[in-house]
N, C-alpha and C positions, 0 to 999 in steps of 0.2 A: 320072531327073529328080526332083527336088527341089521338093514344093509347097507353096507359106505358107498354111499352114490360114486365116489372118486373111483373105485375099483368093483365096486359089484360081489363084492365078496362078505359072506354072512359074517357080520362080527359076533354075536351072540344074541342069547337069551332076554329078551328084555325084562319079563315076568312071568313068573307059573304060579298055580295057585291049585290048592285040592281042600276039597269043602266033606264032611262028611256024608254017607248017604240020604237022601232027604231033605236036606237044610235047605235048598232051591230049585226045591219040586217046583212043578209047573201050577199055577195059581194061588201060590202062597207067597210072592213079594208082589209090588206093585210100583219101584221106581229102582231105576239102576242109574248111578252114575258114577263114570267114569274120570279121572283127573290124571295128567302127566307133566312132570318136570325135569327137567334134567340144567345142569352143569359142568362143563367144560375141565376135566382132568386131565393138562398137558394137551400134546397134539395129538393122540391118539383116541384115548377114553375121557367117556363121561360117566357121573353119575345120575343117575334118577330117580325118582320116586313117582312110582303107580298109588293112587289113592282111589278105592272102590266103596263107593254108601250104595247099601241097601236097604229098601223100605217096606216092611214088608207085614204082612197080615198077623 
């Protein structure tokens, strides 16, 4: 969840994500990373982009 420091108030969802059962069992990857961007839409909204690499066995 996404908070506007100005008011404290939830703006939304930044990224959800659902993987099938098993695809990220515990000791079958071996590196996670993480990336985020975002861009200024007006004075209110942005957009972003989540980018997730997994490296795995």
């Amino acid at each position: 969840i996404c908070i506007d420091p100005n008011d404290e108030m939830k703006a939304g969802l930044l990224a959800q994500a659902e993987s099938p059962f098993g695809v990220l069992s515990a000791g079958r990857w071996q590196h996670l990373a993480l990336t985020y961007a975002q861009q200024p839409e007006g004075k209110k909204n942005v957009h972003g982009c989540l980018t997730l690499w997994i490296c795995g066995i």
